[in-house]
C-alpha positions in Angstrom: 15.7 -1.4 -5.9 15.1 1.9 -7.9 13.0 5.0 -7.3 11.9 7.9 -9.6 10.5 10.5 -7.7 7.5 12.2 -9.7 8.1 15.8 -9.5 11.6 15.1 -11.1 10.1 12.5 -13.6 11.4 13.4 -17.4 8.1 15.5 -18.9 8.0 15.8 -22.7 5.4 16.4 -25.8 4.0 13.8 -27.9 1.8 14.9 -30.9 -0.1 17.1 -28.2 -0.1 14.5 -26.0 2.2 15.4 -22.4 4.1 12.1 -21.4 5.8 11.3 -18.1 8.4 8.8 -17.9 7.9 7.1 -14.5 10.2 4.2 -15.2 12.9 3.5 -12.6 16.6 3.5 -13.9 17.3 0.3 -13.7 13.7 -1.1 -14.2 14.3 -3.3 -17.2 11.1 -5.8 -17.2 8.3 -2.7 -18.0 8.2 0.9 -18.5 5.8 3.0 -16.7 4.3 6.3 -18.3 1.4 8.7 -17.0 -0.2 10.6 -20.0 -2.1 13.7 -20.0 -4.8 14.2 -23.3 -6.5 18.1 -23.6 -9.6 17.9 -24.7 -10.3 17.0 -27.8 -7.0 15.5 -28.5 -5.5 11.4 -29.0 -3.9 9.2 -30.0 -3.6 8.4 -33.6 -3.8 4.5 -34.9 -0.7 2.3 -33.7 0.4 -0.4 -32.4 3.7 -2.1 -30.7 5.3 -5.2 -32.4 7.3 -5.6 -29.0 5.5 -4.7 -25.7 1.7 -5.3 -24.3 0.1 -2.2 -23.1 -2.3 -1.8 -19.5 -3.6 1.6 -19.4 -5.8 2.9 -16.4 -8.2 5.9 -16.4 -6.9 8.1 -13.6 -9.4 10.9 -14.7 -11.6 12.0 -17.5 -12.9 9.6 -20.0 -11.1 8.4 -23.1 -12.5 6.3 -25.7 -10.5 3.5 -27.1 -10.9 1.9 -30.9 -9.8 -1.5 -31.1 -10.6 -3.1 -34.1 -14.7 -2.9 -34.4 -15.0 -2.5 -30.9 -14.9 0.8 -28.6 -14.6 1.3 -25.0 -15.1 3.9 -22.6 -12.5 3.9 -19.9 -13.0 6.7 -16.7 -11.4 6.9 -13.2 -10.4 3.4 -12.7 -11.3 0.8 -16.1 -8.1 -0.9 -16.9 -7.3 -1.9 -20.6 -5.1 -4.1 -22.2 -3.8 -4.4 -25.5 -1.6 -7.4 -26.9 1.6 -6.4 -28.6 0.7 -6.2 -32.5 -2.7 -5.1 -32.0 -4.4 -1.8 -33.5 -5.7 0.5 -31.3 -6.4 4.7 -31.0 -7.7 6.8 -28.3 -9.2 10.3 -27.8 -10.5 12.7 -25.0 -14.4 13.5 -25.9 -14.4 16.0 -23.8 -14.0 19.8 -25.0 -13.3 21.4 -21.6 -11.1 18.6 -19.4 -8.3 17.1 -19.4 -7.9 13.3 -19.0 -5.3 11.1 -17.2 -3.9 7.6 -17.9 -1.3 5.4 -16.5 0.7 3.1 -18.9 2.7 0.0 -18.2 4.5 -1.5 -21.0 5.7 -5.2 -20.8 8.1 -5.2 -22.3 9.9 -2.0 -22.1 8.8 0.7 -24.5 11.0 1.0 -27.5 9.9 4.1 -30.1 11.4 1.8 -32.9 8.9 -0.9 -32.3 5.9 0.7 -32.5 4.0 1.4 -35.9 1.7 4.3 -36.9 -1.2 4.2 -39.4 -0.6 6.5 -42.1 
C-alpha cells in the first residue's frame, strides 16, 4: 500500500497549466494527476504513444477536440482517450478556473507523448 497526502503532493507548471502529481510512490500500474486550467488557457494538440488517458471534470467546463468531434465536459463527464490518439483542450471561460483529474494507464512517461507543432 502507498499513500500521497494532497497538501504535500509535488505542484509544478505546465505551459500555464498547474499540475499535481497524485501518484503513490510505489504505484506502478497508472499515474494520477489533478490539473488546474485559468481561463482561457489549454492544452495544445498531443497525444501519448504509451498510456490511455480518463479525465473527469471536477469543475468548470473544458472543451475537448478529438479528431472532428468536440465535447463539453463539466463537474462530473468522464473522458477517455486511447493511447495514440489526437486530442486538445481549453477552458472557455474568461473568469474561472477549471478542474480535472487524470489517470494514466499506463504510467505517464513525458518521452512518450507527442506535440503538434
Amino acid at each position: 500500500m502507498s499513500h500521497t497526502p494532497y497538501h504535500s503532493a509535488k505542484t509544478f507548471d505546465f505551459k500555464g497549466l498547474r499540475i499535481r502529481e497524485l501518484t503513490p510512490p510505489d504505484t506502478t500500474f497508472a499515474s494520477i494527476a489533478e490539473i488546474l486550467i485559468p481561463p482561457g488557457q489549454g492544452h495544445r494538440r498531443a497525444r501519448s504513444t504509451k498510456s490511455d488517458k480518463l479525465y473527469t471534470c471536477l469543475s468548470g467546463e473544458v472543451i475537448f477536440e478529438l479528431d472532428d468531434n468536440e465535447y463539453s465536459l463539466v463537474k462530473g463527464d468522464v473522458l477517455t482517450i486511447p493511447r495514440t490518439q489526437w486530442f486538445a483542450y481549453k477552458n472557455m471561460s474568461t473568469d474561472s478556473e477549471a478542474l480535472l483529474f487524470l489517470i494514466h494507464v499506463p504510467p505517464f512517461d513525458l518521452n512518450a507523448e507527442e506535440f503538434d507543432a
